[in-house]
C-alpha positions in Angstrom: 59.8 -85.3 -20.0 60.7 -85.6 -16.2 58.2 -83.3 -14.7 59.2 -80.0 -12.9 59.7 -80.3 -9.1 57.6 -78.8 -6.6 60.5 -78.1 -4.6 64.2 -78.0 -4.3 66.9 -77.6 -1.4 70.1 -77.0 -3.0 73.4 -76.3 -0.7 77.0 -74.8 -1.6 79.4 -75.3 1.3 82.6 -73.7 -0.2 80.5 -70.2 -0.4 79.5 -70.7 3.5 81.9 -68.4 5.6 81.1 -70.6 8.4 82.9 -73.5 6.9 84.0 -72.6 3.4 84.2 -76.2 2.5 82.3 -79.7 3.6 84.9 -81.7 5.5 88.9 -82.4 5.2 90.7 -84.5 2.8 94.3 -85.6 2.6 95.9 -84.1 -0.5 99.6 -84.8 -2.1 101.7 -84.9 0.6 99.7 -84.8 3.3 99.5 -87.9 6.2 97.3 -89.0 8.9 99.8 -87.6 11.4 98.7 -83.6 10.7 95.9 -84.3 12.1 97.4 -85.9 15.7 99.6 -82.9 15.8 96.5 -80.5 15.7 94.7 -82.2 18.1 98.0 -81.0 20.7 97.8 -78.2 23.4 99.0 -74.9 23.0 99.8 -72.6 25.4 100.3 -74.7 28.4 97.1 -76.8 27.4 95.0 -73.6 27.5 94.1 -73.6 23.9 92.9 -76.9 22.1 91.7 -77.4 18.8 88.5 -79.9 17.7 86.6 -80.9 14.6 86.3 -83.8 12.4 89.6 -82.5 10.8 91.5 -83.1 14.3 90.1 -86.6 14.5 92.5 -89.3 13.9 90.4 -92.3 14.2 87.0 -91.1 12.0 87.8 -87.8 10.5 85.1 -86.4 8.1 82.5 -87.5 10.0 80.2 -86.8 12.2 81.1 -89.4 15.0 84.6 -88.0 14.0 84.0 -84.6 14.9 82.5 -86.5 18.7 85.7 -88.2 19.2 87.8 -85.2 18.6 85.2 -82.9 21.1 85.4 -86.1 23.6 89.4 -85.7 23.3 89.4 -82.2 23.9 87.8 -82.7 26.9 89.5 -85.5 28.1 92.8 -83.7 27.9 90.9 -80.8 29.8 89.8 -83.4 32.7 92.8 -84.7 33.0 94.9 -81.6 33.4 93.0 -79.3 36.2 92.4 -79.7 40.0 89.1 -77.4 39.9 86.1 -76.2 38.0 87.9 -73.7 35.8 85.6 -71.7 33.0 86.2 -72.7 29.4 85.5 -70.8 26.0 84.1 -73.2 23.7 84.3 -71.9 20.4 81.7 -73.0 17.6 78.0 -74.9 18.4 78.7 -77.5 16.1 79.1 -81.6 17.0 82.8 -81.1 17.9 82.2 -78.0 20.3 78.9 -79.2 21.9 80.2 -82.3 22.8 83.3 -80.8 24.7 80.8 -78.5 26.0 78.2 -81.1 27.2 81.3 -83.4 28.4 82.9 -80.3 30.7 79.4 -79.1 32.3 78.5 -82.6 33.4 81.8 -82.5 35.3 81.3 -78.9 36.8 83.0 -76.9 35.0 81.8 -73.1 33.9 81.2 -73.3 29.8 80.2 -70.7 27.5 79.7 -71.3 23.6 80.5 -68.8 21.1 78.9 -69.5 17.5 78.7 -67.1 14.0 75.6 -68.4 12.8 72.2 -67.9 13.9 71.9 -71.4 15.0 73.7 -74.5 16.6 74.6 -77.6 14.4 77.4 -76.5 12.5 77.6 -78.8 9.3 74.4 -80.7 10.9 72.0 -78.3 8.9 68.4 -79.7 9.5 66.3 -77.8 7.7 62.2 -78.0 7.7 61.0 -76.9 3.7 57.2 -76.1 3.8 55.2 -79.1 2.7 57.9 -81.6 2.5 56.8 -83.2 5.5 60.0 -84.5 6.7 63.1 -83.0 8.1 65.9 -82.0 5.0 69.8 -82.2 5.7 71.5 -80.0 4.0 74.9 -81.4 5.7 75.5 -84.8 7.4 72.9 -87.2 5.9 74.3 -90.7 7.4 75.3 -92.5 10.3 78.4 -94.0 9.0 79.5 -97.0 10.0 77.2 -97.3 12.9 79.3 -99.9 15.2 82.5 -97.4 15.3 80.6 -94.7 17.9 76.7 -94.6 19.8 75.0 -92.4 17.4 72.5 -94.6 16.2 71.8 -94.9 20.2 71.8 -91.7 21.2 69.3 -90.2 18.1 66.6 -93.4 19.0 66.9 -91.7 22.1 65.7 -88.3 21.0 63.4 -90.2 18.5 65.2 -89.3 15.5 64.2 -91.8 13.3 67.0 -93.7 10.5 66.5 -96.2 8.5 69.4 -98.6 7.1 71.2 -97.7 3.6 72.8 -100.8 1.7 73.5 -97.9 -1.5 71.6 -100.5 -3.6 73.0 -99.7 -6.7 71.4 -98.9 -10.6 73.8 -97.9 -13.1 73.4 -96.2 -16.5 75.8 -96.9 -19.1 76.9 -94.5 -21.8 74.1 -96.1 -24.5 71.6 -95.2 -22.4 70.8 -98.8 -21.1 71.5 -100.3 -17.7 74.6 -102.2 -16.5 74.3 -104.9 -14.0 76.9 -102.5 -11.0 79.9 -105.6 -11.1 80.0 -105.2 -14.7 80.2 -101.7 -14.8 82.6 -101.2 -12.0 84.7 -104.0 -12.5 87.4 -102.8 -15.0 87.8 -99.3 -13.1 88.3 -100.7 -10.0 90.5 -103.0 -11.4 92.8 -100.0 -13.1 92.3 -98.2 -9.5 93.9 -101.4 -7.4 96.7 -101.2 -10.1 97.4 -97.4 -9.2 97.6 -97.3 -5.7 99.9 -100.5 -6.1 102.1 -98.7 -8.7 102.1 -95.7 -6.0 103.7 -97.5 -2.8 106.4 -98.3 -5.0 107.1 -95.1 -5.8 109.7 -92.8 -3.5 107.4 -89.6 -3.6 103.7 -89.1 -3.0 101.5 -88.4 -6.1 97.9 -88.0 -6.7 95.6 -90.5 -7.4 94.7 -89.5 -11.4 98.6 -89.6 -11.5 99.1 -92.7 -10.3 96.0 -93.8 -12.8 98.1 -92.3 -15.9 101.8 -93.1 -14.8 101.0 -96.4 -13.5 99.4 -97.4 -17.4 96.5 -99.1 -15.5 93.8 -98.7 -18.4 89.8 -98.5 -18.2 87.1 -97.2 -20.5 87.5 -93.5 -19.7 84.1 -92.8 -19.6 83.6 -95.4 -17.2 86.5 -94.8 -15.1 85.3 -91.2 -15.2 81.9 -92.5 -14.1 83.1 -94.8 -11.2 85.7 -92.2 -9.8 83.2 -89.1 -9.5 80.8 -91.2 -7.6 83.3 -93.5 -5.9 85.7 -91.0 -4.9 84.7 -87.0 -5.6 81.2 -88.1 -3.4 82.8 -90.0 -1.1 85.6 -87.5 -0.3 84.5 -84.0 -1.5 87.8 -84.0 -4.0 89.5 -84.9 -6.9 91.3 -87.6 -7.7 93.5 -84.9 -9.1 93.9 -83.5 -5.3 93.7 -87.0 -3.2 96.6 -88.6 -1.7 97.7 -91.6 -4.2 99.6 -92.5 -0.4 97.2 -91.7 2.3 93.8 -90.0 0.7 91.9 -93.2 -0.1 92.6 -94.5 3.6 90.3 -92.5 5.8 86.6 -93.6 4.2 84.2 -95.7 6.7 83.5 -99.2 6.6 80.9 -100.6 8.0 77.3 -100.3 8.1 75.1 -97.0 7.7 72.0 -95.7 8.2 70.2 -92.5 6.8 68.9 -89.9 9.6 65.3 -88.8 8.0 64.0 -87.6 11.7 66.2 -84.6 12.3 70.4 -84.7 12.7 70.8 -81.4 14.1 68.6 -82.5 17.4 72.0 -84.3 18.5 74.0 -81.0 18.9 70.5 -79.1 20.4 70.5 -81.7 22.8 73.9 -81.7 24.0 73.9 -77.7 24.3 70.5 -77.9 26.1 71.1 -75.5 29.1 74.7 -74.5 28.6 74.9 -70.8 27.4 75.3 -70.4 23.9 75.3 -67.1 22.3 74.5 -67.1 18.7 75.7 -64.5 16.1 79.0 -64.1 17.6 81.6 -64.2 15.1 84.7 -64.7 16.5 87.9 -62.2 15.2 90.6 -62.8 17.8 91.7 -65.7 19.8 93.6 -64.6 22.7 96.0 -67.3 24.4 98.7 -67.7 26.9 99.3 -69.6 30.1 97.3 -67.1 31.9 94.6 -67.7 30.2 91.9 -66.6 26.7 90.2 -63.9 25.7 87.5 -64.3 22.9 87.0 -61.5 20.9 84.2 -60.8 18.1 84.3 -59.3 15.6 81.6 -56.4 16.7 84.8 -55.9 19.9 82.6 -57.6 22.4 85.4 -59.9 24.8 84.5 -63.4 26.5 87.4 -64.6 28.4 88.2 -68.0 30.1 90.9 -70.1 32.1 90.7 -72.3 28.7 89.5 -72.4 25.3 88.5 -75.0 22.7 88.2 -74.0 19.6 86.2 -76.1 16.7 86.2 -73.6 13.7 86.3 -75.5 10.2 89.2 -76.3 9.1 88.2 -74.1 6.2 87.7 -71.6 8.2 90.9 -72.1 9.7 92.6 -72.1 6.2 91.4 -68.9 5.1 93.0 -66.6 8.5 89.3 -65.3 9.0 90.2 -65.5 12.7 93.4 -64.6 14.4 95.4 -66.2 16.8 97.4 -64.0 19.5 100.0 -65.3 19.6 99.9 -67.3 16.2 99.6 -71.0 16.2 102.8 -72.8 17.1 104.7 -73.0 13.2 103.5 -77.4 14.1 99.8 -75.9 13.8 99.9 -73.8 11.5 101.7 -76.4 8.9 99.1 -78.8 9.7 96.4 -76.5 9.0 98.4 -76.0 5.6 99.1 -79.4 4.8 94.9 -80.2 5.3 92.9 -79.7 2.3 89.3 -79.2 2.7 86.8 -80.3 0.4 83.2 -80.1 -0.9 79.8 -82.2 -1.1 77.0 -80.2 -2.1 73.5 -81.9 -2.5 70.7 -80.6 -4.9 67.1 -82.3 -3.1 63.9 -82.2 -5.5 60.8 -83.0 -4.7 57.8 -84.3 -6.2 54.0 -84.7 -5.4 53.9 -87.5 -7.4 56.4 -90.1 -8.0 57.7 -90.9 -11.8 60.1 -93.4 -11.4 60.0 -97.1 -11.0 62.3 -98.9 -8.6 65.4 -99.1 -9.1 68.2 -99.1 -6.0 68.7 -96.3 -3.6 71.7 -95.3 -5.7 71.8 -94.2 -9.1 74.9 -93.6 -11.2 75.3 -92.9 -14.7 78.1 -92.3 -17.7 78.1 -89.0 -18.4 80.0 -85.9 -20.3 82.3 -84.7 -17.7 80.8 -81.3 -17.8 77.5 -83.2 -16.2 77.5 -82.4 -12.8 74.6 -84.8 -11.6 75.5 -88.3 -12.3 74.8 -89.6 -8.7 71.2 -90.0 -7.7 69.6 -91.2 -4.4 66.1 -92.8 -4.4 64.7 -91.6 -1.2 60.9 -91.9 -1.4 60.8 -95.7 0.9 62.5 -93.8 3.4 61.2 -90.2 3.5 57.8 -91.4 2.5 57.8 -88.6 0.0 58.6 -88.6 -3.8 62.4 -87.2 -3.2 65.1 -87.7 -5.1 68.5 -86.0 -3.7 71.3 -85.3 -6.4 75.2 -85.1 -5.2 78.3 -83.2 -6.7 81.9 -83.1 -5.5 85.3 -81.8 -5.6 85.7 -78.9 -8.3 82.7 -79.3 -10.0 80.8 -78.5 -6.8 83.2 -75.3 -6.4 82.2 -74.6 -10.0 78.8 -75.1 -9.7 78.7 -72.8 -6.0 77.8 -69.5 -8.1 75.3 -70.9 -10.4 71.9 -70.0 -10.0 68.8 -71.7 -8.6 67.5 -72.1 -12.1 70.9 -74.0 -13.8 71.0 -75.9 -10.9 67.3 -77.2 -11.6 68.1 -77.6 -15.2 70.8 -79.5 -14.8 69.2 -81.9 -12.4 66.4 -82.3 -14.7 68.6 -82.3 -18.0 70.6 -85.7 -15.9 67.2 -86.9 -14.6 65.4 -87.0 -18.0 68.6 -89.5 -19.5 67.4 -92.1 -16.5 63.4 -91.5 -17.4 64.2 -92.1 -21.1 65.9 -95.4 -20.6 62.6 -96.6 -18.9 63.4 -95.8 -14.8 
């Protein structure tokens, strides 16, 4: 039997007020160009909008939510003659780097965040006795030549280590199948969907475009390659993605894994601008004139500008208000945006009972299994870690379970790999 852990870190990002979902996602329908019409001034240029979900280079990623922050400001820049005081809405990656970007170039910036801490979805977390820093959000440097964030975290000597995703797979006898073999037919039947798709003269989903198209697969392994080649790569369904657009946005690229720390990026870049924390915003204030901030306990911040970097979740749900409302452009976009889920499930070991075997494990499983993806992270954390994902709608599902069926279903998907000899 796979022994018990001796600890576990579990997340569930669609329950989190503060974000109600991981990152955004093109859905049916959607396109690329929602996101360059958020990313557009309102009011005169007095209110802006950032966040991975505005980015239209790299959104859904860290570096993503940078570029949008760096564009915010940029816009700012260009558009005033004077220092002017901005209203920076949310301490994550998108609003400190407006934040850091403004105040190097004199301008008057306040942050306003919910939580009790900065970071946003860069959760760094410090368990007792794990000896090593645990991300409960962004885990990866993704494609580390698009952007300088493997640069600037040597700097702050946060430590990463490169990730090839070294694959193992498990096939549904319970033996190992070499990754080419295993993958080969469902990518195969994947190519031929998307290809059917262009054709068509409307947008469908992805598992439509599997079934109309007739491209055929083992279902169990097509099942297999699509939760951890899609669902974990994109926090949704094929049944939700984009047959057009959704599979367009991933990374190429090279990666690395951040194991020193992720969230000391956005401390960094906030060091010395003021930042009040537990300040949840209600009301957004805007005209040409310029913003008042309101939370939700009445206190007022007010401001010749404001950026605002709430989740697109967030966003989704009308948990803040926008006086005026959002130009009917805005608010469509926000509409058209789908957000989805990643939630991880770390364990933790004080001994290690597994051989070597790839930093990736996958296996064929019932589709009521909601760990079939596994990462070996014990070279790199230099503990015995292994860190389960799940996506899309099963991770929604999963959100309300409790601490316990989360650890026996890790354990219950763990114990198919010990018994085939890992």
């Amino acid at each position: 039997m796979v022994p018990p852990p001796v600890g576990m870190v579990r997340t569930s990002w669609s329950t989190d007020p503060w974000t109600l979902g991981s990152y955004s996602f093109l859905g049916v329908g959607a396109t690329p160009a929602l996101r360059v019409t958020l990313s557009r001034p309102i009011s005169d240029g007095v209110l802006l909008l950032a966040g991975e979900h505005v980015a239209t280079d790299s959104p859904s990623t860290v570096h993503g939510a940078a570029e949008s922050g760096n564009a915010a400001a940029d816009r700012i820049l260009d558009d005033v003659d004077g220092p002017e005081r901005v209203v920076v809405v949310g301490a994550g990656m998108a609003g400190a780097t407006v934040a850091r970007r403004l105040v190097d170039e004199g301008h008057d910036v306040v942050v306003v965040e919910g939580r009790d801490r900065v970071g946003g979805r860069l959760d760094t977390v410090q368990p007792a006795g794990w000896g090593f820093p645990v991300e409960r959000g962004a885990n990866w440097v993704h494609d580390v030549g698009a952007s300088s964030l493997r640069e600037d975290l040597a700097a702050l000597g946060v430590r990463t280590v490169p990730f090839d995703y070294s694959e193992s797979v498990l096939g549904p006898d319970g033996k190992e199948v070499q990754p080419d073999t295993a993958d080969a037919g469902p990518e195969a039947a994947l190519a031929d969907a998307l290809e059917w798709a262009e054709e068509q003269d409307a947008d469908s989903s992805v598992s439509e475009a599997l079934v109309q198209s007739g491209a055929t697969a083992d279902p169990a392994e097509l099942d297999r390659f699509l939760r951890s080649e899609i669902v974990t790569e994109y926090g949704a369904d094929p049944g939700e993605l984009s047959a057009w657009e959704g599979l367009g946005e991933g990374t190429e690229g090279n990666d690395l894994l951040v194991v020193g720390g992720y969230a000391a990026l956005v401390k960094d870049l906030l060091d010395g601008i003021p930042t009040e924390l537990g300040w949840p915003v209600a009301t957004v204030a805007h005209s040409a004139d310029g913003v008042t901030v309101t939370a939700t306990d009445g206190r007022t911040v007010t401001g010749d500008r404001a950026v605002v970097t709430l989740p697109l979740g967030v966003l989704k749900s009308g948990a803040v208000r926008f006086d005026p409302p959002l130009p009917e452009t805005h608010r469509d976009a926000v509409d058209g945006l789908s957000m989805g889920v990643l939630d991880k499930v770390w364990l933790r070991w004080d001994e290690r009972w597994w051989g070597d075997h790839g930093e990736q494990w996958t296996r064929t499983a019932p589709a009521d299994d909601p760990y079939i993806e596994w990462y070996d992270l014990a070279g790199p954390t230099g503990q015995p870690v292994l860190l389960g994902l799940v996506g899309g709608t099963m991770a929604r599902a999963w959100a309300a379970r409790t601490d316990d069926e989360v650890m026996a279903a890790a354990l219950a998907s763990l114990q198919a790999f010990k018994d085939a000899g890992w």
